[in-house]
VEXSE-627937 format. One record per residue: x, y, z of N, C-alpha, C, O in turn; residue in one letter. Coordinates in steps of 0.2 Angstrom, whole numbers, plus 2048, in hexadecimal, padded with zeros to 3 digits. Each point is the difference from the previous one (the first is absolute). Layout:
<nodes>
XYZXYZXYZXYZa/...
</nodes>
This chain:
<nodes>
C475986967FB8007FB7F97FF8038007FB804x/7FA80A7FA7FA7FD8027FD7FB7FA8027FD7FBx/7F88038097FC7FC7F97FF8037FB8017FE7FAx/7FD8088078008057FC8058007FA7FD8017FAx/8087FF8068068017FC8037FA7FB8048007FCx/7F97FA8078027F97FE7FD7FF7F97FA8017FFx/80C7FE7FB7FD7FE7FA8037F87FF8027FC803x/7FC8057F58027FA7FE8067FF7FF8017FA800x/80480A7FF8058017FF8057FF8088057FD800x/7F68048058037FE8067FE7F88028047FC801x/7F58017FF7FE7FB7FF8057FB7FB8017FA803x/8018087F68037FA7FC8098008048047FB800x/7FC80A8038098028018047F98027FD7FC803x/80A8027FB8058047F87FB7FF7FC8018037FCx/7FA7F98047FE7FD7F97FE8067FC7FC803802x/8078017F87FC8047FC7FA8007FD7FE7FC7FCx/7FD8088067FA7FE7FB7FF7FE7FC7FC7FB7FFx/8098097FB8007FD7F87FF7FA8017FA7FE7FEx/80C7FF8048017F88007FB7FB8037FE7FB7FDx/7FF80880A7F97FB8007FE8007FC7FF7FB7FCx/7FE80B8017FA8017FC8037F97F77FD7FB7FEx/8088078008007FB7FC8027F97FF8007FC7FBx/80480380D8017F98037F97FB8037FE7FB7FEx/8018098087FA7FF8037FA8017FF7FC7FD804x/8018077F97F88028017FD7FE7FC8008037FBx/7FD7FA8067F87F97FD8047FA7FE7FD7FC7FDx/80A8058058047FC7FB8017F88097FD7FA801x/8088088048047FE8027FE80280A7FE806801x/8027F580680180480380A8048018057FE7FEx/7F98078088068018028018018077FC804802x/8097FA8028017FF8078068048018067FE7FFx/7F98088048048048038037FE8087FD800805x/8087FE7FB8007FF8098078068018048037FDx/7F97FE8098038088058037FD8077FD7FC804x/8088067FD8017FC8077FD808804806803801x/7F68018018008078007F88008037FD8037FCx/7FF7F980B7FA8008027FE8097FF7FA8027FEx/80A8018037FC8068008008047F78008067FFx/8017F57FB8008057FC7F98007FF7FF7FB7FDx/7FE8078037F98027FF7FC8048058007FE805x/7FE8097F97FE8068077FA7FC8007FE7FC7FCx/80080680B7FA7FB8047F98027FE7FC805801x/8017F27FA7FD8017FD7FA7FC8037FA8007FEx/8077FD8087FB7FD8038087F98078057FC800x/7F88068058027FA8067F97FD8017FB8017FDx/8067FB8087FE7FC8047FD8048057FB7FE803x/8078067FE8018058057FA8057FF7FC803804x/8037FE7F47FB8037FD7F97FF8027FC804801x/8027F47FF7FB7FB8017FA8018037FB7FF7FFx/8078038057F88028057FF80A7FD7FA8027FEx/80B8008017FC8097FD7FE7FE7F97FC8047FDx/8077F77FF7FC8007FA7FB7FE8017FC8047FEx/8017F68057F97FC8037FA8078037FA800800x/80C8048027FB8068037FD8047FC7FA801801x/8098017F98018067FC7FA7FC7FA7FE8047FCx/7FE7F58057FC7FD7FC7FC804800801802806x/7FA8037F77F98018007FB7FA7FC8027FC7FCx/7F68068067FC7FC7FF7FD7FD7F77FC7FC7FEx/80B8097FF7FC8017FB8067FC7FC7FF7FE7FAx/80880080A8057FB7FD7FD7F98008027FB803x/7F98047FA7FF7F88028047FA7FD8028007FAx/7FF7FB80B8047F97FE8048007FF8037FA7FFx/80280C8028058037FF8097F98028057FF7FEx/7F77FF8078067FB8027FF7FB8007FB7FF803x/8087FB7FC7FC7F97FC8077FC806806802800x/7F67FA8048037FD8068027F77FE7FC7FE7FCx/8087FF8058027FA7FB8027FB804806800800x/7F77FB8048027FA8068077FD7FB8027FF7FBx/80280180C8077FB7FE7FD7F87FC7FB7FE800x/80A8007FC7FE7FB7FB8007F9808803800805x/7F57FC7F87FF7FB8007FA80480A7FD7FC804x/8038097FB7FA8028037F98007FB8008037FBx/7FB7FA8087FA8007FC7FB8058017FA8007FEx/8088068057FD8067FF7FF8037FA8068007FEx/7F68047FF7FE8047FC804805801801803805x/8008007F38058057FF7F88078017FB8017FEx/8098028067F88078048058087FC8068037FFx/7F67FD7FE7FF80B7FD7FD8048017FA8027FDx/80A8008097FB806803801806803806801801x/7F78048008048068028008038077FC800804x/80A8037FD8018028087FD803805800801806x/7FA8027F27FB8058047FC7FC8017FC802804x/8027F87FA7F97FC8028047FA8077FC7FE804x/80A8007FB8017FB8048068048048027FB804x/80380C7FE80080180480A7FF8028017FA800x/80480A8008067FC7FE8037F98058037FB7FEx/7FA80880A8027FA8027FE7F87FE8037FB801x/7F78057FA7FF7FA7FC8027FE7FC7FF7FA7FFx/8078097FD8067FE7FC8078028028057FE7FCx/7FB80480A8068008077FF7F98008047FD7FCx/7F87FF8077FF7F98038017FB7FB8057FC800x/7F78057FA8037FC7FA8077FE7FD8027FB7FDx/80180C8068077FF7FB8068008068068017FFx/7F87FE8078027FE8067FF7F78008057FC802x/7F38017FC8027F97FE8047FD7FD8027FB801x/7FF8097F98047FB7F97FC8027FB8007FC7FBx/7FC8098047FD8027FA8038057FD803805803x/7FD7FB7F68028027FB7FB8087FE7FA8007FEx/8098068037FD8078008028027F98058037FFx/7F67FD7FC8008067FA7FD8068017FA7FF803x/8088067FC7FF8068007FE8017FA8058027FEx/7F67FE7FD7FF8027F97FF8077FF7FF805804x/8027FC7F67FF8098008028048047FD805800x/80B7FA8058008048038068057FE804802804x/7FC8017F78028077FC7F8805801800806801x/7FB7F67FE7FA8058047FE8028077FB803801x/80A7FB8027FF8038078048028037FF803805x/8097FB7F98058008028068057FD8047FE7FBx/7FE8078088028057FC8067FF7FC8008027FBx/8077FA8098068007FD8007F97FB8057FE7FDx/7F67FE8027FF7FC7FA7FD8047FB8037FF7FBx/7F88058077FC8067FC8058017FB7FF7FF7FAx/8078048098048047FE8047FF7FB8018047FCx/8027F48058027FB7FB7FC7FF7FA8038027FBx/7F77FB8057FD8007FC7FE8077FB7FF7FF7FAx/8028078087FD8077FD8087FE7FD8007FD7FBx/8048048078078007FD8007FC7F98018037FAx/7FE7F88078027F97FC7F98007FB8027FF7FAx/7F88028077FB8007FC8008067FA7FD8007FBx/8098078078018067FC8067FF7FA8018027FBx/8047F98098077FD7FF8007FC7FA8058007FDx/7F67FC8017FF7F97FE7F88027FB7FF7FD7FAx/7FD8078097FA8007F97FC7FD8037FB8007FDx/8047FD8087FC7FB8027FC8028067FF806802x/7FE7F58027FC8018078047F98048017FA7FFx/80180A8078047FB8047FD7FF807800805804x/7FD7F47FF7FE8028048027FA8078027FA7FEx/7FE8088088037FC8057FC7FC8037FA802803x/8097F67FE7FE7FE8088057FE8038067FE7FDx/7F98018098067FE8077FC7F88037FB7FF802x/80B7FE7FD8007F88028037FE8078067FD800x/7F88048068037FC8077FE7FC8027FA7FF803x/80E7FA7FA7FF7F98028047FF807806801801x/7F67FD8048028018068057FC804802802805x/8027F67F78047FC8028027FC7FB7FD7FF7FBx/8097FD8078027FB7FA7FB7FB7FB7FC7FD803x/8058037F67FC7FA7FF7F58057FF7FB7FE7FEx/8078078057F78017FD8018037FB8058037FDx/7F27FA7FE8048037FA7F78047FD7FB7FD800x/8058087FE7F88037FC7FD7FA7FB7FD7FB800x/8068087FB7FC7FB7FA8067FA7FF8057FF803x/7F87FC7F78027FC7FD8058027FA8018067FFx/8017F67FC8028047FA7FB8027FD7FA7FD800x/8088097FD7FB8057FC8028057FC804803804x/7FB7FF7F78028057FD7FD8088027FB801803x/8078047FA7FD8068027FF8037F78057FE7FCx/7F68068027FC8037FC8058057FD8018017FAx/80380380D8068067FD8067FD8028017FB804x/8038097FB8077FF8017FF8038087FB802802x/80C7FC8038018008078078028028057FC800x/7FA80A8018068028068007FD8077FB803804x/8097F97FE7FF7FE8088068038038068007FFx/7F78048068068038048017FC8077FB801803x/8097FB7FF8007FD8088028058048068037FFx/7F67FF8078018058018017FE808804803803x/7FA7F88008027FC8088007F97FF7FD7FE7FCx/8077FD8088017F97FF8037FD7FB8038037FBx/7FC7F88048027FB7F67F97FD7FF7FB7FF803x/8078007F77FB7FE7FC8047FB7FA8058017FDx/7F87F98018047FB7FE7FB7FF7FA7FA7FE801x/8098037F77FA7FF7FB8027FA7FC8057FD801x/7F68027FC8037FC7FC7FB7FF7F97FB7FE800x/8098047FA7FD8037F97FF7F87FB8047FC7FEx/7F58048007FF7FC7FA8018037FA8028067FFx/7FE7F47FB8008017F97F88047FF7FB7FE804x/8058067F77F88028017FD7FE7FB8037FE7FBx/7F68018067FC7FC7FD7FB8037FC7FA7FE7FFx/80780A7FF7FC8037FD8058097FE800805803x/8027F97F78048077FF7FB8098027FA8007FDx/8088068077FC8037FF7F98008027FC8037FCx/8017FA80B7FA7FD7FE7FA8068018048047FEx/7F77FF8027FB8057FF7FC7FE8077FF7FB803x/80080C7FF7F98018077FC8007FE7FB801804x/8037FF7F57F98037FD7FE7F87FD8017FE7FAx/7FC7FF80A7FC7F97FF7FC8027F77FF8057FEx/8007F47FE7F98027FD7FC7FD8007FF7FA802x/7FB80C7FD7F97FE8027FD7FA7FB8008007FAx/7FD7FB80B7FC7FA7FC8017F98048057FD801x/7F28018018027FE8078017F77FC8037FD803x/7FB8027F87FF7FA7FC80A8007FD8027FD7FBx/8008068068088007FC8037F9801804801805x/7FC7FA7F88047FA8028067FF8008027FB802x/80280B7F98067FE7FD8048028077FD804805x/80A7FA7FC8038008068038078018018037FBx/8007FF80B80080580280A8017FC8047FB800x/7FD8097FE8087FF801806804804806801800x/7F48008038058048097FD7FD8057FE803805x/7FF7F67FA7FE7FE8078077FB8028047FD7FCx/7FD80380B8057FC8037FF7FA7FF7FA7FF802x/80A7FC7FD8027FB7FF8007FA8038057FE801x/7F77FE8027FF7FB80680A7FF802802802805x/8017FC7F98068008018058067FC8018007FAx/80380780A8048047FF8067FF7FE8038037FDx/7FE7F58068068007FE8078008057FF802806x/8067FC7F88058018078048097FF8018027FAx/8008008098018068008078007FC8047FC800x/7FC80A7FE8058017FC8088068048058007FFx/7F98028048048048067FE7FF8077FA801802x/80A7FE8017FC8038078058058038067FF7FEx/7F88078078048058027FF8028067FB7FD803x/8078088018018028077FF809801804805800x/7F57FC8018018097FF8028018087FD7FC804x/8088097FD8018028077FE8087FE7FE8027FBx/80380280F7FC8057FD8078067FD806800802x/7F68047F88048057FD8007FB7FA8058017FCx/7F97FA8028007FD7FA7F98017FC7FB801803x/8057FF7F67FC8027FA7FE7F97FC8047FD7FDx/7F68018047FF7FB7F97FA8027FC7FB801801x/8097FE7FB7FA8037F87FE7FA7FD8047FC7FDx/7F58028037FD7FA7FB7FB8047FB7FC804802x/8067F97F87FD8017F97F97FE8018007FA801x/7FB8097FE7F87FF7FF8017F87FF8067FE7FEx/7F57FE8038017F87FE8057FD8028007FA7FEx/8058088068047FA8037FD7FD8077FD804804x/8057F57FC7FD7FE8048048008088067FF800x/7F78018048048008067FC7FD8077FA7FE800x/80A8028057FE8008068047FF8078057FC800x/7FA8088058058028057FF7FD8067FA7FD800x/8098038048007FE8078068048048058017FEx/7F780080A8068038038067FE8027FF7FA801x/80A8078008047FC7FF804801806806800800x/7F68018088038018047FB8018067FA8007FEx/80580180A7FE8018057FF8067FF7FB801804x/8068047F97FD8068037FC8007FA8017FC7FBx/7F980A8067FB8027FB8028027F88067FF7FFx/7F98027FE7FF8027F97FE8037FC7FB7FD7FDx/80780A8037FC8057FC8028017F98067FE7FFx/7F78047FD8018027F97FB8037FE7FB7FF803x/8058047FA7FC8067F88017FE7FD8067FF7FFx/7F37FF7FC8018007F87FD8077FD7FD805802x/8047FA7FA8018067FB7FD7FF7F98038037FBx/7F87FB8047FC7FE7F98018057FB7FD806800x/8067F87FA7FE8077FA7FC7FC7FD8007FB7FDx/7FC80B8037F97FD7FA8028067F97FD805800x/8077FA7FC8018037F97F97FE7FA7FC7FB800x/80580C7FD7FD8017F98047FA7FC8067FE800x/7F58017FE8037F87FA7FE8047F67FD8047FFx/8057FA7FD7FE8007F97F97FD7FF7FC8037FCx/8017F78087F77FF8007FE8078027FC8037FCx/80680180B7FC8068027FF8037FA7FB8007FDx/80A8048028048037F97FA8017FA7FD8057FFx/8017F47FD7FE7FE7FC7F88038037FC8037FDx/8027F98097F88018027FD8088007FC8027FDx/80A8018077FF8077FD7FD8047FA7FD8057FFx/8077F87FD8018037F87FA7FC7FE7FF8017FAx/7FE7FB8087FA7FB7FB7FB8048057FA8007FEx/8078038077F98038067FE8097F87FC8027FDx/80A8008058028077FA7FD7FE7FB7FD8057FDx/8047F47FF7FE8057FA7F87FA7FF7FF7FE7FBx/7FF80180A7F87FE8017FD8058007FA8017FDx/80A8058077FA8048028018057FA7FD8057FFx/8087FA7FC7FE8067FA7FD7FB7FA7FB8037FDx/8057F98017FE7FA7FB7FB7FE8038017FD805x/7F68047F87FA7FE8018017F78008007FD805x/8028017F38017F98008027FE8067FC800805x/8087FE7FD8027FD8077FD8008058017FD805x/7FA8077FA7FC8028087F87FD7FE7FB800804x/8057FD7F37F97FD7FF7FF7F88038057FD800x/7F58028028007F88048007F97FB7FE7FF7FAx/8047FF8088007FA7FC7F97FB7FE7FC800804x/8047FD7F67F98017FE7FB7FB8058027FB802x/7FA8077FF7FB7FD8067FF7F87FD7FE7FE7FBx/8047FD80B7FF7F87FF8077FF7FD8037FA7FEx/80080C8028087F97FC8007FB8048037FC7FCx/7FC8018098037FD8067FC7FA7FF8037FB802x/7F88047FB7FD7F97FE7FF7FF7F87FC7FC7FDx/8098088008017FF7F98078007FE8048057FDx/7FF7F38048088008018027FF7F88048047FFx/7F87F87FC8028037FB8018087FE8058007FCx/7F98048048038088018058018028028057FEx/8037F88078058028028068007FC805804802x/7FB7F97F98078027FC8008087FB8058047FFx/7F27FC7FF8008087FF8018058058018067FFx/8007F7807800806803807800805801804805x/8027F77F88077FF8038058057FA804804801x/7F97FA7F98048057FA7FF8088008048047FFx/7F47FD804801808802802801808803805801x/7FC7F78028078038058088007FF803804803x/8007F57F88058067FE8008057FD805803800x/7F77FE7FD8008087FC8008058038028057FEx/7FB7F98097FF806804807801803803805800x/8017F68028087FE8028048057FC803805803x/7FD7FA7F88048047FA7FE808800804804801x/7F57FC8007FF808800804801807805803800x/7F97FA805803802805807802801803805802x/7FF7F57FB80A8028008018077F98058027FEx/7F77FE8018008087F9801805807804801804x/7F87FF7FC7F9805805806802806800806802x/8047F47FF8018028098038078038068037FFx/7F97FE8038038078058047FF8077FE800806x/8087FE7F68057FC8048038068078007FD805x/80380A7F97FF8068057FB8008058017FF807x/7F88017F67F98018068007F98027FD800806x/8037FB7F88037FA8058038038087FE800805x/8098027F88048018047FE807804801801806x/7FC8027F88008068037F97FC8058037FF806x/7F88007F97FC7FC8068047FC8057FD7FF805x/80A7FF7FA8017FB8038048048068017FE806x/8018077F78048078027F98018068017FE806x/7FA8057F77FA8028048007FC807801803806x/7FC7F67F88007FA8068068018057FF800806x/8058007F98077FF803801809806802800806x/7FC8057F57FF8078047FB7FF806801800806x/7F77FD7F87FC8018058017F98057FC800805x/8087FB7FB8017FC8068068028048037FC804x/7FE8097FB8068038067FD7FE8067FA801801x/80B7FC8017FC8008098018068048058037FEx/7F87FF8078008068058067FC8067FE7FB803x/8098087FC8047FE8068008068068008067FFx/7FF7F78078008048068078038018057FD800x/7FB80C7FF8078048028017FF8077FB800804x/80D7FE7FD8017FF8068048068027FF803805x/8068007F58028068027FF8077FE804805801x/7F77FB7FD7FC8057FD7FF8078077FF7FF806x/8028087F77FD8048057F78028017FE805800x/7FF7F48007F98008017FD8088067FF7FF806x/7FF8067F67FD8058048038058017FF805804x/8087FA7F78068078017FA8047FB7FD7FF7FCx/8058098087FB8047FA8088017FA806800800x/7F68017FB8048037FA8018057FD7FB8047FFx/80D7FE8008018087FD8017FE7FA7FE7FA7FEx/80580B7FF8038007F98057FB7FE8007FD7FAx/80480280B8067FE8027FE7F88008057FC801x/7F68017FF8007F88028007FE7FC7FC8027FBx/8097F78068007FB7FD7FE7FB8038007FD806x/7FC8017F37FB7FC8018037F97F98028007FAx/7FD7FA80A8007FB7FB7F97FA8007FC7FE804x/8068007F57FB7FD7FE7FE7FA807803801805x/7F97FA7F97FD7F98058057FC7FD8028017FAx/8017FA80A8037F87FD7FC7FD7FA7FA800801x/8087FE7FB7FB7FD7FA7FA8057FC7FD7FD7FCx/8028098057FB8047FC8038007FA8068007FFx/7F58007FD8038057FA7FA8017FF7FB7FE802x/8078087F77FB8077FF8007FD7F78047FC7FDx/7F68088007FC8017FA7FF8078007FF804805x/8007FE7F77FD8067FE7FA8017FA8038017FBx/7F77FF8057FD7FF7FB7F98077FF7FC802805x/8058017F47FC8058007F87FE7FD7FF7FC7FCx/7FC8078077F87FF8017FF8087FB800806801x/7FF7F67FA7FE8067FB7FB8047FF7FF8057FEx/7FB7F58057F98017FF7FE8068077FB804801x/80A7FB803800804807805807800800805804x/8047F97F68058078018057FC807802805804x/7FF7F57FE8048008078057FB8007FF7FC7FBx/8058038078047FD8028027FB806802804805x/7FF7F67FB7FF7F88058077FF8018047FE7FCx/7FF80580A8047FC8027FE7F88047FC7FF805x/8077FC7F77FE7F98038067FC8028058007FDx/7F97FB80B8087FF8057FA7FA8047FA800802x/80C7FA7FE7FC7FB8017F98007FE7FE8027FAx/7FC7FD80C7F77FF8007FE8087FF7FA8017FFx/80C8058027FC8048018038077FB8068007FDx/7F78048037FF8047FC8008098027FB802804x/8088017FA7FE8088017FE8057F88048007FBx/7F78028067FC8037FA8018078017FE802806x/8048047F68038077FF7FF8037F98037FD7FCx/7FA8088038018047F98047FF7FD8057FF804x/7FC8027F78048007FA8068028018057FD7FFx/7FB80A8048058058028057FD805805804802x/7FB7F38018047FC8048027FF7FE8047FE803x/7FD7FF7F68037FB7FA8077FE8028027FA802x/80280F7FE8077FE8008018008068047FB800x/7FB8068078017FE8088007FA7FE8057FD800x/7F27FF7FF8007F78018057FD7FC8017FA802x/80380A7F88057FA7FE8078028048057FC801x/7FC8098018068028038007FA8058057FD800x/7F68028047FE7FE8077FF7F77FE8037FB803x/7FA8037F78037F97FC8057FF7FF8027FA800x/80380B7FE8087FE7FE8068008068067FF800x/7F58038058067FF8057FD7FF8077FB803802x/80A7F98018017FA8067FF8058067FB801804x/80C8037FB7FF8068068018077FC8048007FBx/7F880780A7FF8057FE7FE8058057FB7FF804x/8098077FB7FF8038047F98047FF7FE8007FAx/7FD80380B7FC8057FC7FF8067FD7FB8037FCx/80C8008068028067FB8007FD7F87FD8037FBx/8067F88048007FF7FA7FC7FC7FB8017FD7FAx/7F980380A7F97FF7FA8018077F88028067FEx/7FD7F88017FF8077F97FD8038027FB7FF803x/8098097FC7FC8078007FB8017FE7FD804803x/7FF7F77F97FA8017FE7FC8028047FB8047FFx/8087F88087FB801807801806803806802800x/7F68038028058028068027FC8058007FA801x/80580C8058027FD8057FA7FE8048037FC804x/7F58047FE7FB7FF8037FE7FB7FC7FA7FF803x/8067FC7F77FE7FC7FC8047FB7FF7FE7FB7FEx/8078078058067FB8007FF7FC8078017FA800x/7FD80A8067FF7FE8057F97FB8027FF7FB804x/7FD8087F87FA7FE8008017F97FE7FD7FB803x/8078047F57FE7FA7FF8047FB8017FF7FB7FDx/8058068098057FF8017FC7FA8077FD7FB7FFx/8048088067F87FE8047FC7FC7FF7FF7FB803x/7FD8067F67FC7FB7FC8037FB8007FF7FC805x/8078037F78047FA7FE8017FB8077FE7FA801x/80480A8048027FB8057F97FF8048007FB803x/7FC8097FD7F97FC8047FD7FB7FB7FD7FB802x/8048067F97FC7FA7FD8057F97FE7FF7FB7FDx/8088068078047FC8018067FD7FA8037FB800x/7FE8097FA8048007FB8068028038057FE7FEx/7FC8088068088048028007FE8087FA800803x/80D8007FF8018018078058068008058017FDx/7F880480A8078018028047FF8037FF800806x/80A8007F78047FD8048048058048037FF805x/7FD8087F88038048077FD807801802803805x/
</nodes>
């Protein structure tokens, strides 16, 4: 198996998805253990460390967040390969420092790959970092909860966790604004966590899933190094949902979009009048709401954050007959949307886009509706010289590969 081919369905294995999905997910964690170091295709070694350090450009900044062993009084340093260079985080994680690799589904093709899988799989955006703790007993952070839920794949050494009671169901990335707010946060961590309520042992080829808000924290559980990937899903929630559908019907209903009356804010007596017409605006809204174009926007957001995955087995430069097959990118998906004012038609795929007359209509959806496809069998619409033409197009502008 590559990375390429790795689903959730191989990630949960025996476990069925169903069953996490209604045992496990926002609910519970779950610990897969595998006696099987190699069940996961090679998604990152040790061995990796210095060609990813290389592969940093200038424009990756901070990318790796360096963490001194507990009871060092050095400062945690975030910085990037391109400005400090790999032998500088060679040396580091040679003394006992602790290497996060953040963000590296952006640089790194077979996490890439995972992530495009899992983010098309799931509805979501999935995104990776890689953790190498280099000896017994080091450990990155403290207890702390995470914002989304987390696939941890152990992928070299052990990793020894140990799971709190959590202290905030669900908690939100989206702080609120208001620097004067006194009331207590109810996702701030606790001066005391508490005694752990599990503790557990990932070896490699094992899986731990924790639920957005559970609290945790690891240390490594043996002399050799310690790699892992997580796996963050950031999911669409019902708040998104609902923000959408109040963004939509702002922009067709004037009222909603008029300001509120100039000085309400040093005239507190006014506020319960104008707390009774904001329910009323509530009420219209729940009339009003456009619960499809909710979803259909969220539909939208979800098509254009496709990540671009690097092809590894692509015929990058094969020229193209009739006869090629060509398949889509890992994690793309397509739109088709008609420009009436233009007479044209938009195919849209991830960030980018191919724009064509009208007379493409049926090709862009043929070429929407399916994975892989030969070029012969675009619709007649085209000719055989239009078929190739657009054919061409699709793979330079990076939406099709061909594979023979």
């Amino acid at each position: 198996m590559t990375p390429e081919d790795c689903d959730l369905t191989h990630l949960l294995a025996p476990l069925d998805p169903a069953r996490f999905f209604s045992e496990h997910w926002e609910r519970a964690p779950l610990h897969l253990e595998r006696d099987d170091p190699n069940y996961y295709p090679r998604f990152f070694s040790l061995d990796d460390l210095e060609r990813y350090l290389l592969s940093q450009s200038e424009a990756e900044t901070e990318r790796v967040l360096v963490v001194p062993p507990p009871g060092d009084e050095r400062e945690r340093e975030r910085c990037s390969p391109a400005d400090r260079g790999p032998a500088h985080f060679l040396s580091s994680f040679a003394q006992g420092d602790t290497l996060v690799l953040n963000q590296a589904h952006r640089v790194w093709p077979p996490l890439a790959a995972l992530c495009a899988r899992l983010g098309e799989e799931l509805s979501l955006t999935a995104r990776a970092n890689l953790y190498l703790t280099p000896a017994a007993g080091a450990q990155g952070f403290d207890v702390h909860h995470d914002l989304h839920d987390v696939l941890v794949l152990q992928l070299e050494g052990r990793k020894r966790w140990r799971l709190y009671a959590p202290w905030a169901e669900l908690p939100l990335d989206r702080p609120e604004a208001g620097t004067y707010d006194h009331r207590p946060d109810p996702f701030a961590r606790p001066e005391d966590p508490g005694p752990p309520r599990r503790e557990l042992e990932t070896k490699p080829g094992d899986l731990l899933y924790l639920p957005r808000g559970l609290p945790h924290a690891a240390v490594s559980a043996d002399e050799r190094p310690s790699v892992h990937a997580t796996v963050g899903l950031h999911p669409f929630t019902w708040g998104d949902a609902l923000h959408h559908a109040l963004r939509r019907l702002e922009r067709e209903d004037p009222h909603l979009r008029r300001a509120l009356p100039p000085g309400f804010l040093r005239r507190p007596e006014g506020f319960p009048a104008l707390a009774a017409e904001l329910r009323d605006l509530a009420a219209r809204f729940a009339a009003g709401l456009d619960a499809e174009a909710a979803l259909a926007k969220l539909d939208e957001l979800h098509l254009a954050s496709r990540p671009f995955v690097p092809a590894r087995r692509a015929a990058l430069g094969a020229p193209l007959t009739e006869d090629s097959e060509l398949a889509r990118r890992l994690g793309l998906r397509c739109a088709v949307f008609r420009d009436e004012d233009d007479d044209a038609v938009v195919l849209y795929f991830g960030d980018n886009h191919v724009r064509g007359p009208a007379w493409l209509e049926a090709a862009f959806h043929y070429v929407a509706k399916h994975e892989r496809l030969q070029v012969r069998d675009l619709p007649d619409s085209l000719s055989p010289r239009s078929k190739l033409v657009l054919a061409r197009r699709l793979v330079r502008e990076g939406l099709l590969l061909p594979v023979r």
